[in-house]
N, C-alpha and C positions, 0 to 999 in steps of 0.2 A: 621891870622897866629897863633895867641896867644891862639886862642878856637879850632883850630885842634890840637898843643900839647899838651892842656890840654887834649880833647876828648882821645888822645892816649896814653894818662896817666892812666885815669879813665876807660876805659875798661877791660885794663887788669886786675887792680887792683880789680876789682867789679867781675870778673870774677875767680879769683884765690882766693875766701873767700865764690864762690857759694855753696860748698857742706856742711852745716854749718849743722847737723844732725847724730842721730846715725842710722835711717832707710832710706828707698828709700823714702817713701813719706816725712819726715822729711826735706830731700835733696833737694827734689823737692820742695816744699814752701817755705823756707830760699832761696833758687837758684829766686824761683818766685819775692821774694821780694826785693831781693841783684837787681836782673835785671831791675825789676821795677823800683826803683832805679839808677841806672846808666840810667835806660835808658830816662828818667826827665834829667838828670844833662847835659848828650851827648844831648839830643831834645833840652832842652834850652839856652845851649851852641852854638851849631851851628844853630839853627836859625830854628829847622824844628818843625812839628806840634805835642804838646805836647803830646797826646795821642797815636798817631802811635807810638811815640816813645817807650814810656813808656807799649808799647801791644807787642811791638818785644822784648823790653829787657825784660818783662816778659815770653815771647814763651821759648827766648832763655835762659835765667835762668836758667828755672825751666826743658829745657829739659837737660843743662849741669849739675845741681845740679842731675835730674837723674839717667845721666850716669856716675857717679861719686859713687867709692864705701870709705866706711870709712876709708881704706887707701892710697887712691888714685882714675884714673879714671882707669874705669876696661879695 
């Protein structure tokens, strides 16, 4: 129970610090790495394989860092 509140902590959080740049690809790498990141902490947290993990929260990083313009998402 104590690694799924954590996990649901640590998502959002990793997620709302993704678009850390002033260009799109800027965005995109910080988001890639911020994901990579959480996505290690949620993998080894709950128990799953560290790799996939850390491949999705960089897919998904780096595609919300993306779509994320320097004042917000667009």
């Amino acid at each position: 129970m104590k690694t799924k509140i954590l996990s649901l902590l640590l998502v959002p959080l990793a997620l709302s610090v993704s678009a850390c740049g002033d260009t799109w690809g800027q965005r995109a790498a910080t988001g890639a790495g911020i994901g990579a990141g959480a996505g290690l902490a949620v993998g080894a947290l709950a128990g799953f394989p560290l790799i996939g993990s850390a491949l999705i929260g960089t897919a998904v990083g780096a595609g919300i860092g993306a779509a994320t313009a320097p004042g917000g998402i667009k």
